[in-house]
ChimeraX commands (.cxc) that place a marker at each C-alpha (Angstrom):
marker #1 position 112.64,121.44,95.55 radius 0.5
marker #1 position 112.03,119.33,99.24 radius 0.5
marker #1 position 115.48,117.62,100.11 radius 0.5
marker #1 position 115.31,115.01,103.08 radius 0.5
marker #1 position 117.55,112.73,103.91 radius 0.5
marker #1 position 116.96,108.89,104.85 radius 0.5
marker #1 position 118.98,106.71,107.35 radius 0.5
marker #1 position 118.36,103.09,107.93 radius 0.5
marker #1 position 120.89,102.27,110.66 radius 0.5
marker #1 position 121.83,99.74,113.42 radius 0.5
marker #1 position 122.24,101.44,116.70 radius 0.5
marker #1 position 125.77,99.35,117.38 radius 0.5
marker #1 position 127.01,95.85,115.88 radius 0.5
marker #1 position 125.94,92.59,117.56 radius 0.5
marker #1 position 126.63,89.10,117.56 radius 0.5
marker #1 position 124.17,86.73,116.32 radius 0.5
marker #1 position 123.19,84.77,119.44 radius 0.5
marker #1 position 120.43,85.73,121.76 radius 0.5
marker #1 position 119.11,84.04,124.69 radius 0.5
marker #1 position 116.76,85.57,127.37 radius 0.5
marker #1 position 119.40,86.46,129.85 radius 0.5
marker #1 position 119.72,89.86,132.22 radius 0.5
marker #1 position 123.57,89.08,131.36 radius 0.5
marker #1 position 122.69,89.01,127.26 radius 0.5
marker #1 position 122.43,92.73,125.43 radius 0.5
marker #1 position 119.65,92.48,123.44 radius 0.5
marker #1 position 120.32,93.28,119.11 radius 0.5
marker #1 position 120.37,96.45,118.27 radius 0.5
marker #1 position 116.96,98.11,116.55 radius 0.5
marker #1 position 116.94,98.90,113.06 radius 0.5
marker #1 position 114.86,101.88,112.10 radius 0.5
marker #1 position 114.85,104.06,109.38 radius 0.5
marker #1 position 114.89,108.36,110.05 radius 0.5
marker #1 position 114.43,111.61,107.91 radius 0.5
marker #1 position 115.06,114.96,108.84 radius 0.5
marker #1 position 112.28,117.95,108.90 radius 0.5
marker #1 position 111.74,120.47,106.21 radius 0.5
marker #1 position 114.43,123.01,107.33 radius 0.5
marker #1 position 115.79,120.81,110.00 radius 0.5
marker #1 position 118.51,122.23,111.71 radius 0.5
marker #1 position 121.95,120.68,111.46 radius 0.5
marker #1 position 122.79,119.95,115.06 radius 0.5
marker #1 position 119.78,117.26,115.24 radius 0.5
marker #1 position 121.25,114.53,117.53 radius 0.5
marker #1 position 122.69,110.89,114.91 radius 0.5
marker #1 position 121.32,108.86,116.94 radius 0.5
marker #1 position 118.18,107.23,115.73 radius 0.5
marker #1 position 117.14,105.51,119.19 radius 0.5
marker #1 position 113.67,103.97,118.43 radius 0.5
marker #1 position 111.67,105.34,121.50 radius 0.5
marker #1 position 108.30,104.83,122.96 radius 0.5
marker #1 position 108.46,108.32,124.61 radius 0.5
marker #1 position 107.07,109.38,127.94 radius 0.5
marker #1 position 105.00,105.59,127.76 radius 0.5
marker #1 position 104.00,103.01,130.00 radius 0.5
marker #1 position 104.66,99.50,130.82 radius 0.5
marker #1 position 101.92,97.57,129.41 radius 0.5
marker #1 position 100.11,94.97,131.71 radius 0.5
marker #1 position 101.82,91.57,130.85 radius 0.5
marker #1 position 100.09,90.10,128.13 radius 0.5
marker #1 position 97.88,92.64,127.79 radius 0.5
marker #1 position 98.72,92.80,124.02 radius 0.5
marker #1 position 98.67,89.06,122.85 radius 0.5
marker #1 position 99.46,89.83,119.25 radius 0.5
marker #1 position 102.87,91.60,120.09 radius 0.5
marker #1 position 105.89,90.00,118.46 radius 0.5
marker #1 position 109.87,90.46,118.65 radius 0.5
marker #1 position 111.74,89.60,115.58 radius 0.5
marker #1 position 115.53,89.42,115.24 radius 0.5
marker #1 position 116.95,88.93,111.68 radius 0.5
marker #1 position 120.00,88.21,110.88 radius 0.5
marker #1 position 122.61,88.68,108.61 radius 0.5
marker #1 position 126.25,86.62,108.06 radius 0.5
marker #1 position 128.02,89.72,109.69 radius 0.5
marker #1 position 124.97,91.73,111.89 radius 0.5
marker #1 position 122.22,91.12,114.24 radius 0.5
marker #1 position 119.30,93.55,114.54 radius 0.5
marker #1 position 115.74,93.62,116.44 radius 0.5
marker #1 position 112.15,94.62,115.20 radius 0.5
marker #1 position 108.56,94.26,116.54 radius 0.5
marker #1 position 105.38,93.37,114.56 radius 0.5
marker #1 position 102.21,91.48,115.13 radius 0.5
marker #1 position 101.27,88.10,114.45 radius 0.5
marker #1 position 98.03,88.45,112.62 radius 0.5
marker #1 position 96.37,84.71,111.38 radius 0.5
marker #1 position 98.01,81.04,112.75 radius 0.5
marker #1 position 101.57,81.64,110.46 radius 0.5
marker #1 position 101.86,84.61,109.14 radius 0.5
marker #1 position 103.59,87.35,111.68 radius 0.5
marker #1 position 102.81,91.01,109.78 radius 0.5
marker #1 position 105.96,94.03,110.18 radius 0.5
marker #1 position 108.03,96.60,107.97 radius 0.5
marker #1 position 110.09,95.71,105.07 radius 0.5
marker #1 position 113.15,97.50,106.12 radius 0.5
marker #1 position 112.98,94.79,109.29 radius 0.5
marker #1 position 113.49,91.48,106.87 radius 0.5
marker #1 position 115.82,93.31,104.58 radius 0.5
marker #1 position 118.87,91.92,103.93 radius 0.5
marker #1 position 118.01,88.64,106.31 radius 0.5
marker #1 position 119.34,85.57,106.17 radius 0.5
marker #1 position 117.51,83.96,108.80 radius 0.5
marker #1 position 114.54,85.64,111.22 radius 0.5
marker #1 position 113.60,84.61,115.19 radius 0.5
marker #1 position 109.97,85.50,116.09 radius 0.5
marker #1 position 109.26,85.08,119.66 radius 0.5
marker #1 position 105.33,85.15,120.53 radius 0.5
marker #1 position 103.89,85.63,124.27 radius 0.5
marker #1 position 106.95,87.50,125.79 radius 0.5
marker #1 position 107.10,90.76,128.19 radius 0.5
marker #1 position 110.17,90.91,129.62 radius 0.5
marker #1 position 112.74,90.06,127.10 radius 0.5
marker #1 position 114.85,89.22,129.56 radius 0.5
marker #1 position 112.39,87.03,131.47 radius 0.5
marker #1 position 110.93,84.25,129.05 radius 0.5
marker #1 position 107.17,83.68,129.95 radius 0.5
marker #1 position 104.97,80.71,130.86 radius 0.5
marker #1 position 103.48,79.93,127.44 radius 0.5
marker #1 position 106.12,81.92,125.47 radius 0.5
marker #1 position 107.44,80.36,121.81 radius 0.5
marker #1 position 109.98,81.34,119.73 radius 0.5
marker #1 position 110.48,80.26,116.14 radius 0.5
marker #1 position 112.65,80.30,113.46 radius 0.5
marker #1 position 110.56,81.64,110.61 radius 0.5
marker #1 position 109.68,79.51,106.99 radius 0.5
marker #1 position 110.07,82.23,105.23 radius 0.5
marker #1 position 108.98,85.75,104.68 radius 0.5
marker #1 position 108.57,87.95,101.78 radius 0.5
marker #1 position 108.73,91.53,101.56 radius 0.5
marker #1 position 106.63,94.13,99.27 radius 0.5
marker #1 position 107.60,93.69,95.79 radius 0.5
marker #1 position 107.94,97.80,95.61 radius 0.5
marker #1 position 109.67,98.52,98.50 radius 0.5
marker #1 position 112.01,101.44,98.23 radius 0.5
marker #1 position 114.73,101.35,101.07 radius 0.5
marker #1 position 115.54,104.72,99.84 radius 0.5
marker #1 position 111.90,106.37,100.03 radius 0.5
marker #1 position 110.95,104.02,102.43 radius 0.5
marker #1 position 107.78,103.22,100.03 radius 0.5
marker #1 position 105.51,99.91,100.54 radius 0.5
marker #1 position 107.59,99.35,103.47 radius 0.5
marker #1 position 105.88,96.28,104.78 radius 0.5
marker #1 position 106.52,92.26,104.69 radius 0.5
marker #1 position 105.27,89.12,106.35 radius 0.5
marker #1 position 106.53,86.22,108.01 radius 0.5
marker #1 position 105.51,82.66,107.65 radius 0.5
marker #1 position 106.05,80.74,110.34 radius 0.5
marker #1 position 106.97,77.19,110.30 radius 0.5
marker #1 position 103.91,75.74,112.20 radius 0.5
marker #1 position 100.51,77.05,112.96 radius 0.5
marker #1 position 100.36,78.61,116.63 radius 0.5
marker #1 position 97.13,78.53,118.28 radius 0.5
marker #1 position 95.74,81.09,120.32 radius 0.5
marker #1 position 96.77,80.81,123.85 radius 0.5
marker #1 position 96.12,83.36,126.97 radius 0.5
marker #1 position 99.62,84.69,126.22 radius 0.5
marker #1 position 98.76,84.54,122.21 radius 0.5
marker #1 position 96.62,86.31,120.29 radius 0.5
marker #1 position 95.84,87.58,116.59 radius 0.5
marker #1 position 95.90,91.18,115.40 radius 0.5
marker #1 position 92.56,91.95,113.48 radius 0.5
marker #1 position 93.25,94.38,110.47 radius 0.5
marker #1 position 90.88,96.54,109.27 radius 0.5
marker #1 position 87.83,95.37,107.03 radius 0.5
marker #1 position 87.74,96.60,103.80 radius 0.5
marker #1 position 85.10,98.42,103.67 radius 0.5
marker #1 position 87.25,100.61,105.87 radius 0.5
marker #1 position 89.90,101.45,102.95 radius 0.5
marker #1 position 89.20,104.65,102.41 radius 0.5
marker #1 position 88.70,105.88,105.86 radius 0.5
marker #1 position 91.68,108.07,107.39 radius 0.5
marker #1 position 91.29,108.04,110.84 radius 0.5
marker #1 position 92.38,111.09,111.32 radius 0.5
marker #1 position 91.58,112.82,114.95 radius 0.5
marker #1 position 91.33,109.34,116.50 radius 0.5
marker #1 position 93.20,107.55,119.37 radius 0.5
marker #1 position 95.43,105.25,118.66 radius 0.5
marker #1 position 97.95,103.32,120.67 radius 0.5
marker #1 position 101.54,101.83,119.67 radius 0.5
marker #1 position 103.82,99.39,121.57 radius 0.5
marker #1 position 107.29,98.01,121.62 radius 0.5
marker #1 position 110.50,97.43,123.51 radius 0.5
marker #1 position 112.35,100.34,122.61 radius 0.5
marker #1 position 113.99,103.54,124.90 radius 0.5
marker #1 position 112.19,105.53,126.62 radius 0.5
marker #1 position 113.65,108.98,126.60 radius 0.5
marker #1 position 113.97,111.50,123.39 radius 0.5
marker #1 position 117.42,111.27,121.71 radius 0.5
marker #1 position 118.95,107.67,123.40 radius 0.5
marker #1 position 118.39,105.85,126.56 radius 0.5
marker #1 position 118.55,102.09,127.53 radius 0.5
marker #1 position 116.03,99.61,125.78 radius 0.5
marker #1 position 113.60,98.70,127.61 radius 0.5
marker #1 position 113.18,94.89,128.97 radius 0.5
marker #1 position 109.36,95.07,129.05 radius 0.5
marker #1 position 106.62,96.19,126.58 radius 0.5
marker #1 position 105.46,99.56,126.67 radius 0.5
marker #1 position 102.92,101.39,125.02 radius 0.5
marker #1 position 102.22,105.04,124.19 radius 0.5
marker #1 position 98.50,106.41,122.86 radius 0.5
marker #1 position 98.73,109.69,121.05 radius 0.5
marker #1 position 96.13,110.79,118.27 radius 0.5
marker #1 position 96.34,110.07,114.32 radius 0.5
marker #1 position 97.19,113.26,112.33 radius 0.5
marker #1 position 96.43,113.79,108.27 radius 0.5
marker #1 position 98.79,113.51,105.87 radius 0.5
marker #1 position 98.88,116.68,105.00 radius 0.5
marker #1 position 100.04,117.64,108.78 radius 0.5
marker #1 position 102.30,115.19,108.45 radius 0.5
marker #1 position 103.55,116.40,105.41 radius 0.5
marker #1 position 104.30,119.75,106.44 radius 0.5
marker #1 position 106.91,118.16,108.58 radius 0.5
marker #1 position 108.70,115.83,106.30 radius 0.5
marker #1 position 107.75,116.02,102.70 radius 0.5
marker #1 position 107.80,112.46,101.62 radius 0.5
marker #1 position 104.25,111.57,103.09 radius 0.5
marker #1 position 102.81,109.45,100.99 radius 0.5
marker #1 position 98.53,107.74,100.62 radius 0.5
marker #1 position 100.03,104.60,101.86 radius 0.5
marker #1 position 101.31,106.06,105.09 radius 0.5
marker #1 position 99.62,107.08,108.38 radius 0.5
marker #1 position 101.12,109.59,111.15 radius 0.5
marker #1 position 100.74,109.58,114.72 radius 0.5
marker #1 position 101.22,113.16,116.59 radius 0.5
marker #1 position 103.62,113.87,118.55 radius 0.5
marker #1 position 101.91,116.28,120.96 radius 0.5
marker #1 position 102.95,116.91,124.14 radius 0.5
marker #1 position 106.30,115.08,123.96 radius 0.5
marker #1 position 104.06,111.86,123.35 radius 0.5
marker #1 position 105.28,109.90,120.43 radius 0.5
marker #1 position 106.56,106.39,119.31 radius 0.5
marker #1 position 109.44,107.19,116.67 radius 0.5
marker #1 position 110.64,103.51,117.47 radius 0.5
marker #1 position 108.50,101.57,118.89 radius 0.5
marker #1 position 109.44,99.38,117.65 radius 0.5
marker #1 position 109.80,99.44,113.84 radius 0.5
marker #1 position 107.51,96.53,112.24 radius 0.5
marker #1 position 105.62,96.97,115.32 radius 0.5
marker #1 position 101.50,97.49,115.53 radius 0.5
marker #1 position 99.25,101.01,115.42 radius 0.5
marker #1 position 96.00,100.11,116.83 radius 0.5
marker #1 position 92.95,102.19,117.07 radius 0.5
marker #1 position 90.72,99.86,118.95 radius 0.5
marker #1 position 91.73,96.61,118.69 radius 0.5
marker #1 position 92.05,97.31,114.83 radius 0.5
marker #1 position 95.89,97.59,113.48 radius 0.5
marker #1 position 95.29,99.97,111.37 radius 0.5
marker #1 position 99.51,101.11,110.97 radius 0.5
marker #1 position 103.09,99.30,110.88 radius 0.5
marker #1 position 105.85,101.43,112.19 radius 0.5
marker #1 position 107.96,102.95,109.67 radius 0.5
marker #1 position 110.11,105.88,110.20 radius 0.5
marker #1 position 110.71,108.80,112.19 radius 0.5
marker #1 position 112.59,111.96,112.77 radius 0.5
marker #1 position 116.12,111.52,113.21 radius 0.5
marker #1 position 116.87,111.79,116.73 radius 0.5
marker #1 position 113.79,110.33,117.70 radius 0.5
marker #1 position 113.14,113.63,118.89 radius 0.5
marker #1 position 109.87,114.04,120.83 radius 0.5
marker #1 position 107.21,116.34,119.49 radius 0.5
marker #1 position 107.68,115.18,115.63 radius 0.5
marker #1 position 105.14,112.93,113.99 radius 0.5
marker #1 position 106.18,109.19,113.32 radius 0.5
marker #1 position 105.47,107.55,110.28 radius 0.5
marker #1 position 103.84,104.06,109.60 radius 0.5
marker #1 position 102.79,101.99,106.94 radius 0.5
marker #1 position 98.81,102.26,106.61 radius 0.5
marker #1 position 97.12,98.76,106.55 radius 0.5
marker #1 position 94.26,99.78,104.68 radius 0.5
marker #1 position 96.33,100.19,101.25 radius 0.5
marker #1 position 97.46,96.83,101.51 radius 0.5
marker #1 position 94.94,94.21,102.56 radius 0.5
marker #1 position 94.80,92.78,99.20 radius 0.5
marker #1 position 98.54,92.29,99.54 radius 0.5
marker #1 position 98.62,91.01,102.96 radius 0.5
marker #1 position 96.14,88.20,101.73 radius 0.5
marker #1 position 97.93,86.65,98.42 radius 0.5
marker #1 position 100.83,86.40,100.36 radius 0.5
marker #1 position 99.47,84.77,103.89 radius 0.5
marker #1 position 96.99,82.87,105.25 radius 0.5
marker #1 position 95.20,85.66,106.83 radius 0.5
marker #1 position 92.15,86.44,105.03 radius 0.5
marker #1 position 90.21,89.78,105.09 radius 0.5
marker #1 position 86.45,89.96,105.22 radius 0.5
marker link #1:1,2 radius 0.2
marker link #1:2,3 radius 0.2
marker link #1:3,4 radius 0.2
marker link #1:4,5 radius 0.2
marker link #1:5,6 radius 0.2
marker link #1:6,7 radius 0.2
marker link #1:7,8 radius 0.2
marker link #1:8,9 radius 0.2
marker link #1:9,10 radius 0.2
marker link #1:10,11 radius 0.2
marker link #1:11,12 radius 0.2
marker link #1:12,13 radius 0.2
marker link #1:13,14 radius 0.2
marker link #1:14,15 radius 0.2
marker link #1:15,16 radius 0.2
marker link #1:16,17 radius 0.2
marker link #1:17,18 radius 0.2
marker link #1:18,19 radius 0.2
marker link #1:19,20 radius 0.2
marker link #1:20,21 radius 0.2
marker link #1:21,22 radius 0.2
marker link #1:22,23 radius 0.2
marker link #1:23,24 radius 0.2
marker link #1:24,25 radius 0.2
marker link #1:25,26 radius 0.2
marker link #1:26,27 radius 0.2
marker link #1:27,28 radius 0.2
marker link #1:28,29 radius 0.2
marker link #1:29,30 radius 0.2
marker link #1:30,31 radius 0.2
marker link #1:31,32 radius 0.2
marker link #1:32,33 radius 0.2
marker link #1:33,34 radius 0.2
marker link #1:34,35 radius 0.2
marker link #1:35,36 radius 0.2
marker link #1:36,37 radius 0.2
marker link #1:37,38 radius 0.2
marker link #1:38,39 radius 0.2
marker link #1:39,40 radius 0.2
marker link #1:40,41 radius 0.2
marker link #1:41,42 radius 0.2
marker link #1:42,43 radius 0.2
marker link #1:43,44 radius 0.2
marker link #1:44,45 radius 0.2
marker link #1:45,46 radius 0.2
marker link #1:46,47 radius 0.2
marker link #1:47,48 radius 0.2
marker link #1:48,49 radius 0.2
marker link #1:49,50 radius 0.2
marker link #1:50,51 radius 0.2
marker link #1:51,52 radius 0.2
marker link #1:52,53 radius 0.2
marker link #1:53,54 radius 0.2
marker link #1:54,55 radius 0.2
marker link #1:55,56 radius 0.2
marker link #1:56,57 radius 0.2
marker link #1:57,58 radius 0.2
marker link #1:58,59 radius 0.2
marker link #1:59,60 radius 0.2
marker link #1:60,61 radius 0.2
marker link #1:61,62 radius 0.2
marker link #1:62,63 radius 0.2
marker link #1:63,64 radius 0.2
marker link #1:64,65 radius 0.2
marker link #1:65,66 radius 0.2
marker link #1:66,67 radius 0.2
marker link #1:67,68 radius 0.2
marker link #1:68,69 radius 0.2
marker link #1:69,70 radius 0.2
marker link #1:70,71 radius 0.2
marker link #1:71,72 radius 0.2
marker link #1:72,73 radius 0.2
marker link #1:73,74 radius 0.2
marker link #1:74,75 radius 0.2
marker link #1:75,76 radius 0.2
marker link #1:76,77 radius 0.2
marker link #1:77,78 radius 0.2
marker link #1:78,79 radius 0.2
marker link #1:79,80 radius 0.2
marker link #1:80,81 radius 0.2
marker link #1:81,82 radius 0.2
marker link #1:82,83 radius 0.2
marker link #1:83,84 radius 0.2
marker link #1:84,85 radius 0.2
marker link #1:85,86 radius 0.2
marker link #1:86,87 radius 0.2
marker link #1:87,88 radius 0.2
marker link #1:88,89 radius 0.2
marker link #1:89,90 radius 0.2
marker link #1:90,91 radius 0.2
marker link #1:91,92 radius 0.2
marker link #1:92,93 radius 0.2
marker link #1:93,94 radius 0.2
marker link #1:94,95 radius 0.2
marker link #1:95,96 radius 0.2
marker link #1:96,97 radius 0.2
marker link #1:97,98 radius 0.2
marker link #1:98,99 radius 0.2
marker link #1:99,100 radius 0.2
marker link #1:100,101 radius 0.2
marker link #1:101,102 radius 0.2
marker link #1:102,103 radius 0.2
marker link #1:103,104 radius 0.2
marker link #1:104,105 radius 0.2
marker link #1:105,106 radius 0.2
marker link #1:106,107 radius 0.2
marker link #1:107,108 radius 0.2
marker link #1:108,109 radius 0.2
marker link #1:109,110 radius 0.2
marker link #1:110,111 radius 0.2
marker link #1:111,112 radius 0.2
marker link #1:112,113 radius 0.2
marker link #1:113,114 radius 0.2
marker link #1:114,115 radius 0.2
marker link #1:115,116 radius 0.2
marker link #1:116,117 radius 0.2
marker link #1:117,118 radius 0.2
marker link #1:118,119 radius 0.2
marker link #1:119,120 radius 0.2
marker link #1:120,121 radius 0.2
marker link #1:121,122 radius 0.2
marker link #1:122,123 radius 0.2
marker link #1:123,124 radius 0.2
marker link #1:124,125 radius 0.2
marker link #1:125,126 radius 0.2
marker link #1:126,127 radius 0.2
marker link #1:127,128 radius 0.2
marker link #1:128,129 radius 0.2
marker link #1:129,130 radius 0.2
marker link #1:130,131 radius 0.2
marker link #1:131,132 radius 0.2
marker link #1:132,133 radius 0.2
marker link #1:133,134 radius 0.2
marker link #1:134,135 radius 0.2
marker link #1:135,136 radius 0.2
marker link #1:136,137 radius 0.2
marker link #1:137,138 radius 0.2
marker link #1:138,139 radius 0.2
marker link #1:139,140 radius 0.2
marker link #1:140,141 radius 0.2
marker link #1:141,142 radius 0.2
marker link #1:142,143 radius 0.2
marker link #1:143,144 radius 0.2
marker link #1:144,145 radius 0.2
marker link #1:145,146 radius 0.2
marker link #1:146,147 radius 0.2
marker link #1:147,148 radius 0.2
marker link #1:148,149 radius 0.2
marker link #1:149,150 radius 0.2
marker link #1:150,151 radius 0.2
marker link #1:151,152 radius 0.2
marker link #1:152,153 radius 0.2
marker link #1:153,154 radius 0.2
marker link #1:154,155 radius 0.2
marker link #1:155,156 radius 0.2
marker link #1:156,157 radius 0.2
marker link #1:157,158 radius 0.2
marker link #1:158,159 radius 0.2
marker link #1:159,160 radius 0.2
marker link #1:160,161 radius 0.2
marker link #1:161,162 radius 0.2
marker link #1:162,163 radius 0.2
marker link #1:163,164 radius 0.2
marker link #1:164,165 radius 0.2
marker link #1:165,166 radius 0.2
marker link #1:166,167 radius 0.2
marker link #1:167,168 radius 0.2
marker link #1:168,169 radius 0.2
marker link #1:169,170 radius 0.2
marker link #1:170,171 radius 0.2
marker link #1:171,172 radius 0.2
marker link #1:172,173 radius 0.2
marker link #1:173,174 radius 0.2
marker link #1:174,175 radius 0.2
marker link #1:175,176 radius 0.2
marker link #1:176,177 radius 0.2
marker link #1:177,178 radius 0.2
marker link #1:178,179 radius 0.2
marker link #1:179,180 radius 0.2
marker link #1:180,181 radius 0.2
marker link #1:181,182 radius 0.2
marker link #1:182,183 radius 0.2
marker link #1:183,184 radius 0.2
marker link #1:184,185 radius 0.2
marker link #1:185,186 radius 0.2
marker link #1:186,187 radius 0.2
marker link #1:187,188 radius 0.2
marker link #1:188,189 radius 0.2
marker link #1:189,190 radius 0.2
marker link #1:190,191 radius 0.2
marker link #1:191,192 radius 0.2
marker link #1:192,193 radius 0.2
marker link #1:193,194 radius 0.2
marker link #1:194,195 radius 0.2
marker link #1:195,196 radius 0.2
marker link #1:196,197 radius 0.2
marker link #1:197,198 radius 0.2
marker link #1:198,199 radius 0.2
marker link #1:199,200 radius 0.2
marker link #1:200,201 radius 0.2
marker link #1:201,202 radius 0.2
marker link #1:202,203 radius 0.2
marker link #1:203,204 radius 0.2
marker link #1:204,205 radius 0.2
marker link #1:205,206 radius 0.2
marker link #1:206,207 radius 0.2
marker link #1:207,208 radius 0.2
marker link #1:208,209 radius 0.2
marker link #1:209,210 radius 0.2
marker link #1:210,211 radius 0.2
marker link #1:211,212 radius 0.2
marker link #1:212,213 radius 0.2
marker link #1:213,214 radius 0.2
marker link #1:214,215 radius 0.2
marker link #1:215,216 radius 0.2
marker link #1:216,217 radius 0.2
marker link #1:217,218 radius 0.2
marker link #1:218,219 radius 0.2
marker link #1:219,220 radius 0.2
marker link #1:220,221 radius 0.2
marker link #1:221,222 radius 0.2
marker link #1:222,223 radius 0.2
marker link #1:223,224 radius 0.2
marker link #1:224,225 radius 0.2
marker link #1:225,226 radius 0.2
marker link #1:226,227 radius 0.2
marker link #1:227,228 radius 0.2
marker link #1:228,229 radius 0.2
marker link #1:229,230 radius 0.2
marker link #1:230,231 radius 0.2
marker link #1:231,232 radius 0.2
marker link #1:232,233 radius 0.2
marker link #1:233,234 radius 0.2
marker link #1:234,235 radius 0.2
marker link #1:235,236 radius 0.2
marker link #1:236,237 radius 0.2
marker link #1:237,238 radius 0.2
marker link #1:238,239 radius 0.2
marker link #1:239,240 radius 0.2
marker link #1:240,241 radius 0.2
marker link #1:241,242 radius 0.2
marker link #1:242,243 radius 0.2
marker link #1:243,244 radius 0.2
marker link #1:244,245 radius 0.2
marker link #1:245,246 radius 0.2
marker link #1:246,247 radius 0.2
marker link #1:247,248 radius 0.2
marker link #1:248,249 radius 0.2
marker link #1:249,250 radius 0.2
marker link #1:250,251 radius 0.2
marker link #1:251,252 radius 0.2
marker link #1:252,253 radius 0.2
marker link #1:253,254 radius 0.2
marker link #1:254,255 radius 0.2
marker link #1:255,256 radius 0.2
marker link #1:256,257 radius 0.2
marker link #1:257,258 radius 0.2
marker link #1:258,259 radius 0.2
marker link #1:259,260 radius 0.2
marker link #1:260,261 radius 0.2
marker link #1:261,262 radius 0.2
marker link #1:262,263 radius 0.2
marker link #1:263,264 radius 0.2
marker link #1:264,265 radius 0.2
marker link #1:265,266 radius 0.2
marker link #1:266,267 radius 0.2
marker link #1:267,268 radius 0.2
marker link #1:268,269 radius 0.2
marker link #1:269,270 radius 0.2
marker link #1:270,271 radius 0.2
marker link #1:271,272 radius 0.2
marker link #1:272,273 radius 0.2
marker link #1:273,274 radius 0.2
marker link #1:274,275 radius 0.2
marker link #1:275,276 radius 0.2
marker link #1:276,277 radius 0.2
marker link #1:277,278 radius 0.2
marker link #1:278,279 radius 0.2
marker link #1:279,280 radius 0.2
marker link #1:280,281 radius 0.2
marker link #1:281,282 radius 0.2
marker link #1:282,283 radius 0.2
view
């Protein structure tokens, strides 16, 4: 029988205010890790999210980039995601969970350096999937209402989702790109203050598989060739092939280790979802 163990942790405790300050540390990422089939035991705790061996992204350059911050009465934690209609901002499960209230800011690139034409908001409300499983890490996907509608701007932009017509298709062998603010080295590092982005290629499952053993249809894998890989980058944050957003990140190897496969949640499986429980609406 496959053993594997999950972590969902907070890389250190914060406190619950946040302004856009080079004197301000930033919330700590939340991100959920496994280990490998026959992992060895000295893999590193630390579950840095990391966009690994990627590259600043020209500012603005990804309009529907988000940074989320939940928070809790005794913790403070940081996600990415996408915002993908005028309210509704799309990212993992495990990001809302446990939240008691959630920031979304829209239009930023240095999160130390707020933007002409950069918003945040305190969000409406947000739901995650009804059959998310913190401890398999299944349907791990949510959205976020926001409060008012937010109009496309040049900082601002809307993530399009795949049609779905597109459901069954797996992508596998194509190029896909994720982005976030998190470290950029394998096994820790200091967050980075702009967005970065790393392209790598889309694996199957079954590759995928081989390496962790909980793979599952709703989930899609990005390689980690050549040291190129996005184990946190951030979580809740988009996959794109195209300008389709086709994954959510999810989870990773513990360590962030480069080389392994990270783990997102596959849009496809839940369009349906996404539009009873948004204003987005699929075509």
């Amino acid at each position: 029988m496959k053993t594997f163990a999950i972590i969902v942790t907070l890389l250190a405790t914060a406190t619950c205010n946040l302004i856009f300050s080079a004197k301000d540390e930033l919330p700590p990422f939340r991100h959920p890790t496994v280990d490998p089939i026959g992992s060895p035991d000295d893999l590193p705790d630390d579950p840095n999210l990391q966009i690994i061996h990627g590259d600043e992204v020209k500012p603005h350059s990804i309009p529907y980039q988000i940074y989320l911050i939940g928070r809790s009465s005794f913790q403070a934690w940081s996600c990415g995601g996408s915002i993908i209609s005028p309210k509704t901002v799309l990212t993992a499960a495990h990001c809302v969970d446990g939240a008691t209230s959630i920031e979304i800011t829209l239009g930023a690139h240095n999160l130390k350096q707020a933007s002409p034409g950069q918003i945040t908001v305190n969000a409406a409300s947000w739901k995650r999937h009804e059959k998310y499983n913190p401890n398999t890490i299944d349907n791990d996907i949510a959205v976020v209402i926001l409060p008012n509608e937010i109009p496309v701007s040049p900082t601002i932009n809307y993530s399009k989702l795949p049609s779905k017509t597109d459901v069954h298709k797996d992508f596998v062998d194509d190029s896909a790109r994720v982005s976030g603010w998190g470290v950029t080295t394998s096994g820790g590092g200091t967050v980075s203050d702009v967005l970065r982005q790393v392209n790598s290629t889309i694996i199957s499952n079954l590759a995928c598989n081989n390496v962790y053993g909980i793979v599952k249809n709703e989930e899609i894998c990005l390689s980690g060739d050549e040291g190129k890989t996005a184990c946190n980058g951030d979580s809740g944050g988009p996959l794109v092939i195209g300008d389709i957003q086709v994954g959510i990140v999810s989870y990773g190897v513990r360590g962030c280790l480069s080389g392994y496969p990270s783990v997102y949640c596959r849009t496809t499986k839940f369009l349906d979802w996404i539009e009873d429980n948004s204003d987005w609406r699929g075509d």
